[in-house]
C-alpha positions, 0 to 999 in steps of 0.5 A, a space after each residue: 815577747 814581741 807583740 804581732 800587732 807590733 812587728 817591724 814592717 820591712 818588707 814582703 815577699 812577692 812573687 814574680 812570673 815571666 810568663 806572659 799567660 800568668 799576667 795579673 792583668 789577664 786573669 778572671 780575678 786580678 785582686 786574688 791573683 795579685 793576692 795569691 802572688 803575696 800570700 802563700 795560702 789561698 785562705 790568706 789570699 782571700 782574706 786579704 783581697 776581703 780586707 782591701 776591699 773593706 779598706 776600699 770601700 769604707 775610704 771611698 764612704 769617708 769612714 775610713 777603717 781605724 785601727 783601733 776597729 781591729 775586733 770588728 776587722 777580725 770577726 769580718 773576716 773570721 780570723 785570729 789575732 795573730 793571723 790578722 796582724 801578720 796579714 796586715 803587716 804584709 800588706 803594709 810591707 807591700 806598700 798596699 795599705 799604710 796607716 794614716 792617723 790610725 786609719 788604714 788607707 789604701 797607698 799607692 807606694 806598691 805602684 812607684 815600687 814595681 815602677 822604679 824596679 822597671 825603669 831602672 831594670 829598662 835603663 841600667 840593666 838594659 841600656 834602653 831609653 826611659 822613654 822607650 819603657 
């Protein structure tokens, strides 16, 4: 039996929108927009837009959340082991949080991901100049 805590964090489903009226960017709440885009439920969304912002703001403090601080983690945000880790790996699999020295730390590997995806998209697909993007 694998255990959840464990699971091989490969990648995760985003979904993406062409529209322009459904920009991230232009909604009232960007973080749960962002969110609601990963997570499937919009418990989930909420949860793991909370779990940002606890990793945020206890990073920003210089008290970093450690991962052996998961039972506080889970009674924060009121959710179950299994849940908890599945969520987590999303959002590792994002490229949204990593973990450094057992502390999770918010990483900016989501952003070089969507940046790299767009310029080449731009240049290969498009033939248009990089500079131009």
């Amino acid at each position: 039996m694998s255990i959840v805590k464990n699971a091989p964090r490969t990648a995760t489903t985003i979904v993406v929108r062409s529209d322009a009226n459904t920009r991230v960017s232009h909604s009232r709440d960007p973080y749960y927009n962002l969110m609601r885009r990963i997570f499937q439920e919009d418990v989930t969304a909420v949860r793991g837009q909370k779990f940002l912002s606890m990793i945020e703001e206890r990073q920003t403090a210089g008290n970093a959340i450690r991962t052996d601080e998961w039972k506080a983690v889970l009674e924060e945000l009121q959710i179950g082991r299994a849940s908890f880790y599945a969520m987590r790996n999303k959002l590792l699999g994002a490229g949204l949080i990593s973990i450094k020295n057992k502390e999770y730390r918010l990483s900016g590997q989501f952003s070089k991901d969507l940046i790299d995806m767009a310029r080449w998209w731009w240049t290969a697909v498009l033939d248009q100049p990089e500079d131009s993007l």
